[in-house]
N, C-alpha and C positions, 0 to 999 in steps of 0.2 A: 067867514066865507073863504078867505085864503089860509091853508093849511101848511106850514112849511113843517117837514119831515129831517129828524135830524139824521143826519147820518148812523148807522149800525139799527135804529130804532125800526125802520121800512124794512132793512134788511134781516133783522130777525124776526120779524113777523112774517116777509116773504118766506123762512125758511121756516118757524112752524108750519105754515099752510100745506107748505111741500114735504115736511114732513110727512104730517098728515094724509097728505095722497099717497105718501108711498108706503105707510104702515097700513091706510089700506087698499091697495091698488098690488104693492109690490110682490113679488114673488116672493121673498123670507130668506131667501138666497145671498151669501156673500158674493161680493162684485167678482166675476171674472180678472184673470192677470189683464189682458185687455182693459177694461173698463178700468178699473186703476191705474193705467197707463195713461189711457187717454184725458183721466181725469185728473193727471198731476203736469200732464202738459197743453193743456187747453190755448195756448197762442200755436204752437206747433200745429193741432188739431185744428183748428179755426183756418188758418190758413191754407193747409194743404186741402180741405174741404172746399173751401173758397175756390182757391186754385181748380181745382181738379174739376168743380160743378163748371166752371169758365170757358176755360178748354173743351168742356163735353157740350155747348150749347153754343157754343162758336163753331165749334166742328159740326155740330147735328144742321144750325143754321147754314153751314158753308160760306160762316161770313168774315174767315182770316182776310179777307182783300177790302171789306169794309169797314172801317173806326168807327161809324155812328152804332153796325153793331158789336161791336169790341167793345165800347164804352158802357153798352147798352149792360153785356152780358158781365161785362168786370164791374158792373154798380150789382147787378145779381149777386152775382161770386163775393164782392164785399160784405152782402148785408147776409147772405146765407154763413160765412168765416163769421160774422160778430156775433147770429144767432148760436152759432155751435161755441166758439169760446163760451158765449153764458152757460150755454146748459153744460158746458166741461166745469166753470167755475162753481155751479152751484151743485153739477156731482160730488164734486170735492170735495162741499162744504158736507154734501149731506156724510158721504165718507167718517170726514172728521168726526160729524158728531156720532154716527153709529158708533167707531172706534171707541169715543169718549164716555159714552152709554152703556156701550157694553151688548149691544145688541148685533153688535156684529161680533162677537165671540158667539155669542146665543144661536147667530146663522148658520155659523160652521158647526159648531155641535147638531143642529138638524140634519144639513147637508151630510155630514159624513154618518150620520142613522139612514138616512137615506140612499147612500153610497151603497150603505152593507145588507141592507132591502134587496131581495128576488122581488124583478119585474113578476108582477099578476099576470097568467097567460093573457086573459081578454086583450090588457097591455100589449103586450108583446104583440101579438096578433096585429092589433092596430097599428102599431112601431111598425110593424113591417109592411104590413097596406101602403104605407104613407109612405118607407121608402121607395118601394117599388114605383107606386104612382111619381111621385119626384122623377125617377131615375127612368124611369119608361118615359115622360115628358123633356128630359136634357137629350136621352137618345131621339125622341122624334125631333126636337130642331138642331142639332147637330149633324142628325145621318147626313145630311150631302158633305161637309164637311170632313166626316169616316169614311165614306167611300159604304156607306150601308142605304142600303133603301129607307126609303121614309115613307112607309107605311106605318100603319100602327099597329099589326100583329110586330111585323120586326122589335117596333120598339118596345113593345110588350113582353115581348121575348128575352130583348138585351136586359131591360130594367129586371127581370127577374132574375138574372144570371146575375147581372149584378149585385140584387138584397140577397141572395142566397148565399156569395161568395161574402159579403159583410156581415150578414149575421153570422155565420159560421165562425167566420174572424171574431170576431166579438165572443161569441161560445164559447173558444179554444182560449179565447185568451183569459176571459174569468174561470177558467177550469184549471185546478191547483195539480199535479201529479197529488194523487194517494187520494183526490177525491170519490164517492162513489155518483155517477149520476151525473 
């Protein structure tokens, strides 16, 4: 009836399972510099998480002049810092083991076939719906802040000036001199 787990013995089985989700859940993709940042300093990450949720729910409360919610919101901020150190530590581990498998060579080889891939128009087309809507939606809650109306033709308007001047940037910049097209 009682089960005692030795040490490494739970925790490589946790990390098969998770494996597991992530070969099939995950993108195929190597980790961003980011994500291997955050997953080599996971006490750093845990804290300033912690920290920062604290702060944002004491301020949102208005309750810096009360301790019961100070206390309230730093037992939050603790227990969301220890949730994110684990998932840093066990980035980590997954990290490692892709390294040592070899499957994170394997990601980069996809990823940079895929680098060297022309977007499909339909793609593209979407890519840019999606920026536009984004960027028309930060223009409508920002305008009073720009000093621009908050209508929604305006923002409409902005966010397309906007995806226009970025796709273009994007164009110009995958475009080599001496190419044709």
């Amino acid at each position: 009836m009682f089960v005692s787990i030795r040490r490494g013995v739970g925790m490589r089985r946790w990390e098969r399972a998770l494996s597991a989700v992530e070969r099939r859940l995950g993108t195929g993709e190597p980790p961003t510099r980011l994500e291997v940042a955050v997953a080599r300093h996971p006490v750093r990450t845990g804290a300033v998480c912690g920290g920062v949720l604290w702060v944002a729910i004491v301020w949102a409360l208005s309750g810096f002049g009360d301790a019961g919610v100070r206390l309230q919101t730093g037992l939050i901020g603790t227990g969301v810092g220890f949730l994110t150190w684990g998932a840093c530590r066990l980035a980590r581990r997954q990290q490692t083991s892709d390294e040592r498998t070899g499957r994170a060579e394997e990601a980069r080889r996809v990823a940079a076939r895929k680098r060297e891939a022309p977007l499909a128009p339909g793609a593209a087309v979407l890519l840019s719906l999606g920026w536009w809507v984004v960027s028309s939606a930060v223009f409508w809650v920002a305008g009073p802040l720009l000093d621009i109306p908050r209508t929604l033709p305006w923002a409409a308007t902005y966010g397309a000036l906007l995806t226009t001047v970025s796709v273009t940037g994007a164009w110009l910049r995958r475009r080599r001199p001496g190419d044709s097209g």
